[in-house]
C-alpha positions in Angstrom: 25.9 22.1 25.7 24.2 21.5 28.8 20.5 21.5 26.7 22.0 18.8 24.3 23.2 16.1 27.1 20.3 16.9 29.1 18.1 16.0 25.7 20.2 13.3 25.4 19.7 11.7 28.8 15.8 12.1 28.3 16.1 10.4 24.6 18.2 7.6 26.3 15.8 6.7 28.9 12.3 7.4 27.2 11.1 4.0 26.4 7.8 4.6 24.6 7.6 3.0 21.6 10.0 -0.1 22.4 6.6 -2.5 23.0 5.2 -1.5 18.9 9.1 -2.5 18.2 9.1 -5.7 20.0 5.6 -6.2 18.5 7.1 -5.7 15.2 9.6 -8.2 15.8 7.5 -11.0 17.1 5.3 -10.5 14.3 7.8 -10.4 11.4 9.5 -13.5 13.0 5.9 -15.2 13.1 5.7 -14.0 9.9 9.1 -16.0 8.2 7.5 -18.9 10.2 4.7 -18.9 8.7 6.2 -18.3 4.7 8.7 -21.2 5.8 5.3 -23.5 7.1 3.1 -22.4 3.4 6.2 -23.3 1.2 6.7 -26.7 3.2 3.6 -27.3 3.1 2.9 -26.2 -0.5 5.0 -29.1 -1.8 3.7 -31.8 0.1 -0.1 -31.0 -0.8 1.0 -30.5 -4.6 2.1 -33.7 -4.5 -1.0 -35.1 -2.9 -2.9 -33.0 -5.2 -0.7 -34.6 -8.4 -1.8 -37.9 -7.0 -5.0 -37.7 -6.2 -5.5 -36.6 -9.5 -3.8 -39.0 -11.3 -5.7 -41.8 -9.4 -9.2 -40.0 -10.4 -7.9 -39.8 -13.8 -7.5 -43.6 -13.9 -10.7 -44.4 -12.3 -12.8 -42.4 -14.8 -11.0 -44.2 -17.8 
């Protein structure tokens, strides 16, 4: 009993490994930023896109 408290203790304060998770977190919270930025952003320059071509279309007829 005493072995599995003592391994406990030691598994409660090892910290290794808890910068890779906060690295994992920052970078899967950059990551939903940037999805949420592209499919913004997606829209808007699909609609300059439609325009622009629909202008160019004009101008060659």
């Amino acid at each position: 009993m005493s072995n599995f408290i003592s391994a406990v203790k030691t598994f409660i304060a090892d910290e290794n490994g808890v910068t890779a998770i906060e690295y994992g977190l920052i970078a899967a919270l950059i990551g939903v930023a940037v999805a949420g930025t592209a499919k913004t952003l997606g829209t808007d320059l699909s609609s300059v896109f439609s325009a622009v071509s629909t202008k160019l279309t004009a101008a060659i007829s």
